[in-house]
C-alpha positions as CSV (number, residue, x, y, z in Angstrom):
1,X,0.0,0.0,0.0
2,X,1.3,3.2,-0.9
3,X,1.5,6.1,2.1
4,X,-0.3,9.0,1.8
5,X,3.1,10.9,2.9
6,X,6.7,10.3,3.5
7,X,8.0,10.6,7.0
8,X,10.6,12.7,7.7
9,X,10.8,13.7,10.9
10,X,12.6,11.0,12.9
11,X,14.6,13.7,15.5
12,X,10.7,14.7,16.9
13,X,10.2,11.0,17.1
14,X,10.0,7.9,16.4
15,X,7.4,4.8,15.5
16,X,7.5,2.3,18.1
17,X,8.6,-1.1,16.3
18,X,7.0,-4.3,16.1
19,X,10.0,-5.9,18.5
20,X,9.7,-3.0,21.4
21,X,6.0,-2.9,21.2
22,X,5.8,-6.9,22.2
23,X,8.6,-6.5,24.7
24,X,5.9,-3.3,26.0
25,X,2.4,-5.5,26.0
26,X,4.4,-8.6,27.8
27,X,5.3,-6.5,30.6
28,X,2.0,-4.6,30.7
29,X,-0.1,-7.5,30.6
30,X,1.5,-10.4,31.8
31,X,4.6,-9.4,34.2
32,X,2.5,-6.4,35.5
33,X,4.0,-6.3,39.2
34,X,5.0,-3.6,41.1
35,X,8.9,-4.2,41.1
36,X,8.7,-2.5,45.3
37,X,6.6,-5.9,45.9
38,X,7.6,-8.6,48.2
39,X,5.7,-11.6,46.6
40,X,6.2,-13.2,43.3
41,X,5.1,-10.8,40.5
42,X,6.9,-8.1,42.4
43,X,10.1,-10.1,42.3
44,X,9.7,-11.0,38.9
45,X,9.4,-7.4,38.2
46,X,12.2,-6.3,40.4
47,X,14.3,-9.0,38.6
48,X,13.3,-7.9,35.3
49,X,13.7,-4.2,36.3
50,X,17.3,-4.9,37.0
51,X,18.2,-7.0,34.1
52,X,17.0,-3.7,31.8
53,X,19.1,-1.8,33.7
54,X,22.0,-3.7,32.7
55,X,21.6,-3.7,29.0
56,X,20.9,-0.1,28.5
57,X,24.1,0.3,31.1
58,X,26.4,-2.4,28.6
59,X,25.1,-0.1,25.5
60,X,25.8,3.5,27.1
61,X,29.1,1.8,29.0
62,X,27.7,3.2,32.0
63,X,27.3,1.2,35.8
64,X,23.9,0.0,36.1
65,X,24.1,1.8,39.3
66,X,24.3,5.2,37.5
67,X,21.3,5.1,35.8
68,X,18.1,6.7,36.6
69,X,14.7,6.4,35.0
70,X,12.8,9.3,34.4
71,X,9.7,10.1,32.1
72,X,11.6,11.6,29.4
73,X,14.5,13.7,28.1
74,X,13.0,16.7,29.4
75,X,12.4,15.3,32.9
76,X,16.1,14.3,32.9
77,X,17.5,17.7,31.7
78,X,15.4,19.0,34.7
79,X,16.8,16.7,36.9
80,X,20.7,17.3,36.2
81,X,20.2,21.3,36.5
82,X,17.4,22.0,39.2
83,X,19.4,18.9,40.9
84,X,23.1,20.2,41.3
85,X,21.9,24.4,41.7
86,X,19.2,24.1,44.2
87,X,21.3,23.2,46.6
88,X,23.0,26.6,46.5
89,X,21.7,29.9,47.2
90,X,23.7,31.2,44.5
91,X,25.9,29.8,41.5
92,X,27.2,30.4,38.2
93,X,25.4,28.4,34.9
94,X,26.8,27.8,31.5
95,X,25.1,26.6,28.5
96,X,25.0,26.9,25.1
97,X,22.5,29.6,23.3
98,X,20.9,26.7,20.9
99,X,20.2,24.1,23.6
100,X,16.7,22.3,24.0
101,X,13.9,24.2,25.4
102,X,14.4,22.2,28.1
103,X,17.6,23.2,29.2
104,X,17.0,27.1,27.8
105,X,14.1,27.5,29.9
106,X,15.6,26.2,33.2
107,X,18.5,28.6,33.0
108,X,16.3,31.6,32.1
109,X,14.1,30.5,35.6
110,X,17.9,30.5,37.9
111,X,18.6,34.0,35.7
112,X,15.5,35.5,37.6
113,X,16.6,34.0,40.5
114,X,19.9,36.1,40.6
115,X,21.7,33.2,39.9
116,X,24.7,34.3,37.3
117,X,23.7,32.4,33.6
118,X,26.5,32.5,30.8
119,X,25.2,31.7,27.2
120,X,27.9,30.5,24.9
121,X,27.5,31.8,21.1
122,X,27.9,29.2,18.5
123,X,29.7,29.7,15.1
124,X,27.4,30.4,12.1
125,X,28.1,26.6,11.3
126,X,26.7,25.7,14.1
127,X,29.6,24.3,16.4
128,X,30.5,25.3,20.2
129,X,34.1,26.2,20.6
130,X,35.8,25.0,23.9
131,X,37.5,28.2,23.7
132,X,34.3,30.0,24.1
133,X,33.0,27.9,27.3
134,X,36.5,28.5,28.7
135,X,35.9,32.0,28.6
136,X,33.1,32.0,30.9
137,X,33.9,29.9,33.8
138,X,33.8,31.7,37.1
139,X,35.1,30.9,40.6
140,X,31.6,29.9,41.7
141,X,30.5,27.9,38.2
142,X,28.7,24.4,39.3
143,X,27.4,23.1,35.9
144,X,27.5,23.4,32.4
145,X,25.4,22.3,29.8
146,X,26.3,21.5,26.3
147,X,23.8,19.0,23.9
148,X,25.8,16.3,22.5
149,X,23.9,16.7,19.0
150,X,21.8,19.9,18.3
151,X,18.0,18.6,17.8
152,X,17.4,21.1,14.7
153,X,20.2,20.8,12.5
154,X,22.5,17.5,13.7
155,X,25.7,19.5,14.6
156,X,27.7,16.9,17.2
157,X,29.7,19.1,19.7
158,X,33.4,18.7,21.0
159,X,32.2,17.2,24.4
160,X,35.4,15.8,25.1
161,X,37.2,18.6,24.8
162,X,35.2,20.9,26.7
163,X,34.8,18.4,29.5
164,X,38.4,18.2,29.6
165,X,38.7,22.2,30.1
166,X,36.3,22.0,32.9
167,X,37.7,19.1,35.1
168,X,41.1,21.3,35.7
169,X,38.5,23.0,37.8
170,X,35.8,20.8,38.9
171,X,33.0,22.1,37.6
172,X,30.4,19.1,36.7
173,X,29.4,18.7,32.7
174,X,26.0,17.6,31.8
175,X,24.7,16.7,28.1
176,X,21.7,16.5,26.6
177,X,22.2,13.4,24.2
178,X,18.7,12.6,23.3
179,X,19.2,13.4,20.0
180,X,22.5,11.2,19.7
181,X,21.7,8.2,21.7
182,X,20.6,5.4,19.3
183,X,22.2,7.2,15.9
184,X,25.8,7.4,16.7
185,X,27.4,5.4,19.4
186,X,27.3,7.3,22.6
187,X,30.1,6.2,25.5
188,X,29.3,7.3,29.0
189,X,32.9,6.7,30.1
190,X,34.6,7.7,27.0
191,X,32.6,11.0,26.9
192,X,33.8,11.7,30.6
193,X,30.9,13.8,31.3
194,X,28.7,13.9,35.1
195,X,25.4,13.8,33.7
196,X,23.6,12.6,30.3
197,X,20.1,12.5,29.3
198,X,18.8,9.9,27.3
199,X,15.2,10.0,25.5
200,X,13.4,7.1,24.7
201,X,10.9,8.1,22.0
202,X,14.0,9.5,19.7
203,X,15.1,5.8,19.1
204,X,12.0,3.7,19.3
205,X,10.9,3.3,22.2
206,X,7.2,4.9,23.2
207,X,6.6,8.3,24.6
208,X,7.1,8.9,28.2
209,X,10.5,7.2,29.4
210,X,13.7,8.3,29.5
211,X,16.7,8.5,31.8
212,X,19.6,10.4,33.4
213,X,22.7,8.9,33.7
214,X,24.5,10.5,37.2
215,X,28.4,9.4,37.3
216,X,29.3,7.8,41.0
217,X,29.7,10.4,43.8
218,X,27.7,13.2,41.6
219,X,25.3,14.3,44.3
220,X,21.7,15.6,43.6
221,X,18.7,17.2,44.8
222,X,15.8,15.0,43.7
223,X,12.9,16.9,41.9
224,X,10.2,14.0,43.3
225,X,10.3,13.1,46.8
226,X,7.9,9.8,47.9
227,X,8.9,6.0,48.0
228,X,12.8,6.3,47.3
229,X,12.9,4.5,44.0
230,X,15.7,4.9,41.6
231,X,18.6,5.6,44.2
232,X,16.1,7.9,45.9
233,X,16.5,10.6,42.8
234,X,13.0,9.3,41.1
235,X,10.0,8.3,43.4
236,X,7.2,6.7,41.7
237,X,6.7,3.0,40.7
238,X,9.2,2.2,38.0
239,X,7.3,1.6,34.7
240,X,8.4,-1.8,33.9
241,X,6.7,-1.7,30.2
242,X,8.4,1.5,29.4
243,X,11.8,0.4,30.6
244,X,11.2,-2.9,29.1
245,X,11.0,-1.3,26.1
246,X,13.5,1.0,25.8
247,X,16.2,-1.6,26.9
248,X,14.9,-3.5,23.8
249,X,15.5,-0.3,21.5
250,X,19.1,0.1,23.1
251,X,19.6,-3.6,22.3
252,X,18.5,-2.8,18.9
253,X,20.2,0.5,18.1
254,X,23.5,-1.7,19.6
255,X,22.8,-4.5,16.9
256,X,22.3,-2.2,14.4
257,X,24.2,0.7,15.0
258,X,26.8,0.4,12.0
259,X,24.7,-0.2,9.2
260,X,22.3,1.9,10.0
261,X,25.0,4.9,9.9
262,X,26.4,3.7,6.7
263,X,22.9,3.5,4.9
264,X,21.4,6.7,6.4
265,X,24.5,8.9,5.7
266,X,24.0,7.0,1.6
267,X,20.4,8.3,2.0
268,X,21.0,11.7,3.5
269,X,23.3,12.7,0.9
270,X,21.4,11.4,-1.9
271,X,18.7,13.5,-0.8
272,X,21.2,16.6,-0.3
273,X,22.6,16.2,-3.4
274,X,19.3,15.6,-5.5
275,X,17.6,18.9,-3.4
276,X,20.8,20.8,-4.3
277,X,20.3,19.8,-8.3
278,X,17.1,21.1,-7.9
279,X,17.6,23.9,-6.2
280,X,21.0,25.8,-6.6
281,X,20.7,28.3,-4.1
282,X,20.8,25.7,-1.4
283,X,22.3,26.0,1.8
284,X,23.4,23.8,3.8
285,X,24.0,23.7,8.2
286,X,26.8,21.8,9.4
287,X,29.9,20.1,8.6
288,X,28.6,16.8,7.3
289,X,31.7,14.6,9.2
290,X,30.9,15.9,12.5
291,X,26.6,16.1,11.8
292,X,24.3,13.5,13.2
293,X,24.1,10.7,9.8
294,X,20.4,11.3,9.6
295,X,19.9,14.4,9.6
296,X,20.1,17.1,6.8
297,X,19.2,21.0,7.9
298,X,19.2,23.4,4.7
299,X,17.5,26.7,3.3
300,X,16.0,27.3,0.3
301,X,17.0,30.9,0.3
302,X,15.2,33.2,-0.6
303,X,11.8,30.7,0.2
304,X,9.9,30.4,2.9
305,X,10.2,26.2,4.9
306,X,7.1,27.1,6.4
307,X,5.6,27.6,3.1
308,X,7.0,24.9,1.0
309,X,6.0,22.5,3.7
310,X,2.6,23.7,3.8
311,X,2.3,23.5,0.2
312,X,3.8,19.6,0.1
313,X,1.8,18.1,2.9
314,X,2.4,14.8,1.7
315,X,6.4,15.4,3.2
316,X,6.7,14.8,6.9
317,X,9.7,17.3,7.8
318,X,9.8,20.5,10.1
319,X,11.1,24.1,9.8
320,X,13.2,23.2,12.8
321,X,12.5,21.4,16.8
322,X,9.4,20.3,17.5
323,X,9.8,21.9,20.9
324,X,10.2,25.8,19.9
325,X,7.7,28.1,20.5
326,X,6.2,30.8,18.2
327,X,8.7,32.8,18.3
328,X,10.5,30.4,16.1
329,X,13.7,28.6,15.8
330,X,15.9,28.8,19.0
331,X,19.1,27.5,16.4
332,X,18.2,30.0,14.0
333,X,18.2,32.7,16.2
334,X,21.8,31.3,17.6
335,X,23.4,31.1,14.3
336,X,22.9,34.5,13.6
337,X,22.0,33.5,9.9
338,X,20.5,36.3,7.6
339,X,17.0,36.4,7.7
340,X,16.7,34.7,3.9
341,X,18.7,32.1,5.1
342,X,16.7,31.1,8.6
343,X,12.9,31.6,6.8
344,X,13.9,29.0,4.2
345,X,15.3,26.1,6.5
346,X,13.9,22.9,6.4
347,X,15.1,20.0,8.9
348,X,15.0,16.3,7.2
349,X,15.5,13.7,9.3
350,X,15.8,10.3,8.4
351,X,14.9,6.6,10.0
352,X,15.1,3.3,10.5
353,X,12.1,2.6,8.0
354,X,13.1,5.3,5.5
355,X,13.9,3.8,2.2
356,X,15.5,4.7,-0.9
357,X,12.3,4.9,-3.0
358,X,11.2,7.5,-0.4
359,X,14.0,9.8,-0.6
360,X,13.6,9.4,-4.9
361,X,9.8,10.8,-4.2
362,X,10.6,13.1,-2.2
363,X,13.1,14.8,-4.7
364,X,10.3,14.2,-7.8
365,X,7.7,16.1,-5.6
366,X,10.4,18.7,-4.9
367,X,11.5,18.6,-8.5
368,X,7.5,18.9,-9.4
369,X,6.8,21.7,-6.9
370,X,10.2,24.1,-8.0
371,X,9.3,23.8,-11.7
372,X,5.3,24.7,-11.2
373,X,6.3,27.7,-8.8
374,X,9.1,28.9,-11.2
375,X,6.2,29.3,-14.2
């Protein structure tokens, strides 16, 4: 059967496949205990519980210990900042100015608080430069926050290196790796950072789970306070068909993490290529050796993305996140692009069930739309 429209908006989320969705409905309906219960489905579930823990711990290279469940990426992000700077009356904040809402809007709440709040710039390309975060570090800075891989246009940031400039004064490092985990291989211990967020729904999993990962002897302030689950950092029963779930998609993106890379990076830059024969004035965000391999950011300049999206309803893409508000793109607005430029981006991003007819119709509707509009 043929779609009525091509999907191509993977990095706002994902379809829940077949594999996850059975590992979801055996846990929901069958082993449905409470994992905090002494009798037997409880201990099935605690056992269970623990056994997920372990395999999303073996894919992140993390201690099983470390990780903590939480209902999403955003819940996570909120975790790892309200959790290291409400224990002080006053501190000093870093982050970059095209993170996730989620970590935006949490700095601009400790701003009003008289806390001190640094925004790094980021080149036009869309990169952080260590030098830049070095720059702003303070006596009294607690945290910084830099994404692993910017949601909008793909951009993967020098972690490494600005984690390296911050340990030679102990100041904690938090990423928000939703966007990464799952597409390119993520190392916990490799990456050296305190804190990561992880989101399920970007790789497969359903809506609603998610996870921070809080490096041994990182202390928090927990945002929920009741039965002392997850370390004491997350009360509330653990949901075991969410977590079941998303261990399943980290076993998957494990298995499949190479090939996947190779093919979608074939696919993204057919479609690059075959948009840019089309359309000449085509521009392009991002280096595309250090961009995420499914995703392609460009502007038609001089066109509006809103527009040419509205006009091809039948093409599942966005003009940037899914989570900005109306007053438009937060990376757009941190790029410091000219205005012809940020109207006429388009984000594609590409999946697990994309396939190569879909990027060929998607350049013949393209194709079909530029020469109708050009009459």
């Amino acid at each position: 059967m043929v779609k009525p429209y091509i999907y191509l908006d993977y990095n706002a989320t994902t379809p829940v496949l077949p594999e996850i969705s059975s590992v979801f409905s055996l846990y929901a309906e069958e082993y449905f205990g409470n994992p905090s219960s002494a009798h037997v489905l409880g201990k099935k579930a605690k056992e269970a519980l623990e056994g997920f823990r372990l395999e999303i711990a073996k894919f992140l290279n993390c201690a099983p210990e470390e990780i903590v469940f939480t209902s999403g990426g955003t819940e996570a992000n909120h975790l790892a900042l309200f959790g290291i700077l409400n224990k002080y009356k006053r501190a000093h904040l870093v982050v970059s100015a095209f993170e996730h809402p989620s970590v935006l809007q949490v700095a601009v709440k400790f701003l009003e608080r008289a806390y001190e709040v640094d925004f790094v710039p980021v080149s036009s390309e869309g990169y952080v430069d260590p030098e830049e975060v070095k720059k702003r570090l303070k006596a009294n800075t607690k945290v910084i926050s830099i994404m692993l891989a910017n949601n909008e246009i793909g951009t993967i940031q020098p972690i490494e290196e600005i984690v390296e400039i911050c340990k030679e004064r102990d100041i904690l490092v938090h990423t928000d790796a939703c966007q990464a985990v799952g597409k390119i291989p993520v190392d916990f211990e490799k990456l050296k950072v305190d804190l990561l967020s992880i989101a399920g729904h970007k790789m497969y999993a359903p809506k609603g789970i998610g996870a921070l990962i809080v490096r041994k002897g990182v202390e928090l302030e927990p945002l929920f306070i009741g039965g002392g689950q997850e370390g004491g950092l997350r009360a509330g029963t653990e949901p075991l068909p969410l977590i079941g779930a998303f261990a399943k998609a980290c076993e998957i993106a494990k298995r499949d993490m190479d090939g996947e890379m190779e093919r979608l990076c074939f696919l993204r830059e057919r479609l690059f290529q075959g948009l840019k024969e089309i359309y000449p004035a085509l521009y392009r965000f991002g280096d595309p050796l250090k961009t995420l391999p499914n995703t392609l950011a460009v502007s038609f300049v001089g066109r509006e993305g809103a527009q040419i999206l509205a006009d091809l309803p039948q093409i599942c893409a966005s003009t940037g996140s899914a989570c900005h508000d109306r007053k438009g793109s937060i990376t757009m607005q941190a790029l410091r692009v000219p205005a012809d430029v940020s109207k006429g981006m388009i984000r594609f991003s590409l999946g697990k069930l994309t396939t190569l007819e879909e990027i060929d119709q998607t350049l013949e509707i393209f194709s079909n739309y530029f020469t109708r509009s050009s009459l």
